[in-house]
N, C-alpha and C positions, 0 to 999 in steps of 0.2 A: 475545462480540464477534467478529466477521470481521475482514478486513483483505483488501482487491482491491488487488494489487501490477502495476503493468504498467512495462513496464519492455522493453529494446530489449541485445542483444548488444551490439551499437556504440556506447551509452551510456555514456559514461564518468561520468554521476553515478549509473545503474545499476548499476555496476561498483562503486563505494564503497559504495553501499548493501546490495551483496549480504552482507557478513561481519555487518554493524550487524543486518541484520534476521534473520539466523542465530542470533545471541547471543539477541536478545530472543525467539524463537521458541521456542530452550533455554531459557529460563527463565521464560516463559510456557506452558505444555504445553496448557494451557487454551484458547489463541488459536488462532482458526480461521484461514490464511491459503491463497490463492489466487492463482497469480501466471499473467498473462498475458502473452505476446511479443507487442508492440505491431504489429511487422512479421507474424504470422499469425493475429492477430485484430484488425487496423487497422479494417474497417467495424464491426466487431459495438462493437469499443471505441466510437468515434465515435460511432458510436448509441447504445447500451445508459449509457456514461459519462460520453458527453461532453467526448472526451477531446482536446485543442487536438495542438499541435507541442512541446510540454514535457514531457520524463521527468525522472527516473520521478516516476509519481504511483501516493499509495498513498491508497485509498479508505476509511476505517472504516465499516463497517456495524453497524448494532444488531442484534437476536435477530429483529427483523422484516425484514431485509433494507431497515432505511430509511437514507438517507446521515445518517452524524452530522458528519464532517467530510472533509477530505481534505486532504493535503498534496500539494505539487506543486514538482518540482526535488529536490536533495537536503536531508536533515533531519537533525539530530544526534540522537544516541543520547537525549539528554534530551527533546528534542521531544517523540519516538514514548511517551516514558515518561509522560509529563505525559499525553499524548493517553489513553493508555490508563489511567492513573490518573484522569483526568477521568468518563471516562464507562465506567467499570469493572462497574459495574451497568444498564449497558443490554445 
């Protein structure tokens, strides 16, 4: 699984999320993640993700690069865990 993180400096639900997605990173070694600054990739985001006035949003991808789901604003450490326990074999 992937995970497309975009997210903004000035963010303050960015900014919480930054330590959450650290831990689960460490202890998912497995997890491919990718994070983008929403402020120097704003078109590509908007095109490519679709991405509104809402951070951070984190994208899961499957093994084919297809969206399985996506969170949007901040998310608790259990959330991300479910997500990823859910769809653990895509």
């Amino acid at each position: 699984m992937k995970v497309i993180k975009i997210g903004a400096i000035w963010c303050p639900g960015c900014i919480i999320m930054k330590p959450r997605w650290k831990e689960i990173e460490e202890e998912h070694p497995n997890l491919q993640t990718v994070y983008y600054d929403y402020d120097e990739h704003e078109e590509m985001l908007l095109e490519r993700y679709h991405i509104k006035d809402t951070l951070p949003v984190c994208i899961f991808l499957d093994n084919n690069e297809q969206e399985l789901t996506r969170l949007i604003g901040e998310a608790s450490r259990n959330e991300i865990l479910n997500i990823l326990q859910k769809y653990k074999d895509f």
